[in-house]
C-alpha positions as CSV (number, residue, x, y, z in Angstrom):
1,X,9.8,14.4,14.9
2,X,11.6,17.8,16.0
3,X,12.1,18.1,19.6
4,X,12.1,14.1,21.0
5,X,15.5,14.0,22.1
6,X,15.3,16.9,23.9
7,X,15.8,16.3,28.4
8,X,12.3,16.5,28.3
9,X,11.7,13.9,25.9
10,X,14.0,11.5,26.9
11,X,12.7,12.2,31.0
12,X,9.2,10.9,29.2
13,X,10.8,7.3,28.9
14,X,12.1,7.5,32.2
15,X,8.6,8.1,33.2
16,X,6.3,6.2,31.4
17,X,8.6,2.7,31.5
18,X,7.8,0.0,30.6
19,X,5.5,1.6,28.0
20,X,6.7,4.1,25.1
21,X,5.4,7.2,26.2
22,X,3.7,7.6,22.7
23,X,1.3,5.0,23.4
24,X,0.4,6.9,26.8
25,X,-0.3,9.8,24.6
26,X,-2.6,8.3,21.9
27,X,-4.5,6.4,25.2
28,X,-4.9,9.3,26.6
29,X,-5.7,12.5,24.0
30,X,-6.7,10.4,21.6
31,X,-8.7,7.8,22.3
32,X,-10.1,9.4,25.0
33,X,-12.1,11.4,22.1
34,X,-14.0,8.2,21.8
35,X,-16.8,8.4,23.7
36,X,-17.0,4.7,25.2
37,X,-12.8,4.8,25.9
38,X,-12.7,6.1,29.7
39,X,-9.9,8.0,29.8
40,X,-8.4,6.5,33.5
41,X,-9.9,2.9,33.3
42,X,-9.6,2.6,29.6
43,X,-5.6,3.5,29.5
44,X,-5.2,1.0,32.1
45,X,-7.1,-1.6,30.9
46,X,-5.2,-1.3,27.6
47,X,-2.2,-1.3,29.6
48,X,-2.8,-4.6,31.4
49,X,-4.0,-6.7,28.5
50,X,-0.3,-5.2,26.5
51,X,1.5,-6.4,29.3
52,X,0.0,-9.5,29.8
53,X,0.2,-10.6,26.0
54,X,3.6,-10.0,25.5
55,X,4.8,-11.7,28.6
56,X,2.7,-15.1,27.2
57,X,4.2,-14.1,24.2
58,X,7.7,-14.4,26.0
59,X,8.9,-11.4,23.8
60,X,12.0,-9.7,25.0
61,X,11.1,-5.9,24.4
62,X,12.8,-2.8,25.5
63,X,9.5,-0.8,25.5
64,X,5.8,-1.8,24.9
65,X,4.6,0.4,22.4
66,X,1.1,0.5,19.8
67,X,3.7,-1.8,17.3
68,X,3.2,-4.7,19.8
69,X,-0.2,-4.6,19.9
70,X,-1.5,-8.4,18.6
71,X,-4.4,-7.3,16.1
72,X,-5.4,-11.2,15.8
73,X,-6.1,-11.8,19.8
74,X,-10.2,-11.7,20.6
75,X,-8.8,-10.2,23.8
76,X,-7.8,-7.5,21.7
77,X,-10.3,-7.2,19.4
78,X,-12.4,-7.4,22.3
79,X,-11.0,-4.4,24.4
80,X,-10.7,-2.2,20.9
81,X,-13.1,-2.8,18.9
82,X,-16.3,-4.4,20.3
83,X,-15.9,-2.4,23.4
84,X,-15.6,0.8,21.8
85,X,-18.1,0.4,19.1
86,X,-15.7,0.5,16.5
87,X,-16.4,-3.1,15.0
88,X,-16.4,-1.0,11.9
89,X,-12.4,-1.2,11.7
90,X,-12.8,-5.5,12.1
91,X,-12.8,-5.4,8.1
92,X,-9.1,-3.2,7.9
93,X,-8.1,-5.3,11.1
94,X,-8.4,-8.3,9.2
95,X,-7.1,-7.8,5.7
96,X,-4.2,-5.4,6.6
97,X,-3.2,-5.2,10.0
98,X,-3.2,-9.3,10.3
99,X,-3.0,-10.5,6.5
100,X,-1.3,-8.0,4.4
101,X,1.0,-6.3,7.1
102,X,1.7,-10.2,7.9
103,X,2.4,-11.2,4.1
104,X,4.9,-8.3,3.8
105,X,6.7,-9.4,7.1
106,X,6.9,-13.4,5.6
107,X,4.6,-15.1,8.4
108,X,6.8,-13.6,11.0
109,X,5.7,-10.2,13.4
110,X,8.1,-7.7,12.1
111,X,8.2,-4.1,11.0
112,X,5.0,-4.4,8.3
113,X,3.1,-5.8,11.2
114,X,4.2,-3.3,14.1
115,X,3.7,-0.4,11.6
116,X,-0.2,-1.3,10.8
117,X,-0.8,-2.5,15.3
118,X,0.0,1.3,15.6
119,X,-1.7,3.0,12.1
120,X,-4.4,0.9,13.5
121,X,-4.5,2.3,17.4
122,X,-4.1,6.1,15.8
123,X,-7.0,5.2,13.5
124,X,-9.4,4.6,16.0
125,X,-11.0,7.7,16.3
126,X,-12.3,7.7,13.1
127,X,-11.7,11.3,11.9
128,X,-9.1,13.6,10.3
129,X,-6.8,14.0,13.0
130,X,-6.4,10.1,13.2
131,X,-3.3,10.1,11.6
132,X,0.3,9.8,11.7
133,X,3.2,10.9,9.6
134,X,6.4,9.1,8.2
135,X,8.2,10.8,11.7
136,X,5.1,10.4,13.8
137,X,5.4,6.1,12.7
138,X,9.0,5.8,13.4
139,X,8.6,7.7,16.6
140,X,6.4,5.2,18.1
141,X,7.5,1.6,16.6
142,X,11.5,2.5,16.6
143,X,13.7,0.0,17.6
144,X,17.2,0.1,19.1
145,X,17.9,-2.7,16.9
146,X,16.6,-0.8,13.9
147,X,18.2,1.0,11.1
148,X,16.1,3.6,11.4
149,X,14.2,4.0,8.3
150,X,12.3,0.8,8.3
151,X,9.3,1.8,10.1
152,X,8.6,4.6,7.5
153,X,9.7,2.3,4.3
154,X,7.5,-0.6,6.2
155,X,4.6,2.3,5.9
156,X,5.3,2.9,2.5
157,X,5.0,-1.3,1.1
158,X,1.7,-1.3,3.4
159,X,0.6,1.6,1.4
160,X,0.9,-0.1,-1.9
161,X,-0.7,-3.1,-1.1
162,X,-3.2,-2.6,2.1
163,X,-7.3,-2.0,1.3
164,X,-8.4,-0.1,3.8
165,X,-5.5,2.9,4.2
166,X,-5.9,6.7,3.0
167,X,-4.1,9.8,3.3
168,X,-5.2,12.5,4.8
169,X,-6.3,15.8,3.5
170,X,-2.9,17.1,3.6
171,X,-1.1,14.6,2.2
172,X,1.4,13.9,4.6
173,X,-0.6,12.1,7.0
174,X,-2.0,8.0,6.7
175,X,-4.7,5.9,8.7
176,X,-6.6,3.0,8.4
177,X,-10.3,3.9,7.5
178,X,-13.7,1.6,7.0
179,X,-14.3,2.3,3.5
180,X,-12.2,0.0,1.0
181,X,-9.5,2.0,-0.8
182,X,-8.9,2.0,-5.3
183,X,-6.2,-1.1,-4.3
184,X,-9.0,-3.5,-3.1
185,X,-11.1,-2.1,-6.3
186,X,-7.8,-3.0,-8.4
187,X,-7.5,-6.6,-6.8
188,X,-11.1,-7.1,-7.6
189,X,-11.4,-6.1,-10.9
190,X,-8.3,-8.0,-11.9
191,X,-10.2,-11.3,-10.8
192,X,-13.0,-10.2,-13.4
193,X,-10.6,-10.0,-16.0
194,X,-8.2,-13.2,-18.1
195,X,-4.9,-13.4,-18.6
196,X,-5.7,-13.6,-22.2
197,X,-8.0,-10.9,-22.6
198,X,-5.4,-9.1,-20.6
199,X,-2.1,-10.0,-22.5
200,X,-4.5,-8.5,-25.8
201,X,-4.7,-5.1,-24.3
202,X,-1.6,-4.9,-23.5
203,X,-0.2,-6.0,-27.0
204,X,-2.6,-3.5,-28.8
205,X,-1.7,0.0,-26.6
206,X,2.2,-1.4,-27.5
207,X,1.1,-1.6,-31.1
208,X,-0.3,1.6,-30.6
């Protein structure tokens, strides 16, 4: 986005280290609009449990950021989704931010997986403004070690194939929301229908 390597930007890392100054942002103006999410305990609580997983994970990160949260810990879950009366989400949670995001990334945690932790995060709130552009994505999961465009191309395949993502009434924003989107209405309809059946449609509109 315009403006984050500005002095004033870049003194926000300085700051906030070891955690992406992004996540301290979302923690605090943005969950904080959830009314269980306490604005001081809840940010360091969140904190602590990010810290502690990815030192048991042994992961060697240069910042913490919402891409490293592990989706697929009950600790997690715990902290984000029971505690804040969100259990709503634990349907998104488990087909895209753990199975699809994880599918795309072939088993291992990669960019699919760190793009949906932080959709997820941002989605939290549940309304309009949970949402993050292409810019907004990259901002908070980039790597050193990245090209540059993979967090918004890893947004892009989780797009495609995800149930539970949306845009947002402009267009140009994405989040994770509780209702199933048309791809989860595509995958089951498919099941209802044979190969057969399906290879005779497609000869007829050909004839056609």
């Amino acid at each position: 986005p315009t403006g984050v390597t500005s002095p004033e930007e870049i003194q926000k890392f300085v700051a906030c280290y070891p955690f992406h100054p992004r996540l301290l942002e979302t923690a605090q103006n943005r969950l904080s609009t959830i009314a269980d999410f306490n604005r001081g305990r809840g940010t360091l609580r969140l904190f602590a449990r990010l810290l502690r997983d990815v030192w048991e994970r042994q992961e060697d990160v240069e910042l913490i950021s919402a891409g490293d949260i592990d989706w697929s810990s009950d600790r997690v879950q715990a902290d984000l989704l029971q505690r804040l009366n969100r259990d709503q989400f634990k349907g998104a949670v488990d087909a895209d931010v753990i199975k699809h995001a994880n599918e795309l990334d072939g088993g291992e945690r990669g960019h699919h997986c760190r793009a949906a932790s932080a959709l997820m995060l941002e989605s939290l709130p549940g309304d309009g403004h949970a949402a993050l552009t292409h810019q907004d994505l990259a901002h908070a999961i980039l790597r050193p070690q990245d090209a540059g465009e993979e967090p918004s191309e890893a947004l892009d395949r989780l797009l495609s194939v995800c149930w539970f993502t949306y845009p947002s009434d402009s267009g140009d924003r994405y989040q994770f929301r509780i209702e199933p989107n048309v791809n989860k209405q595509i995958e089951e309809r498919a099941q209802t229908i044979s190969t057969e059946d399906a290879r005779g449609q497609v000869r007829t509109r050909v004839s056609g």
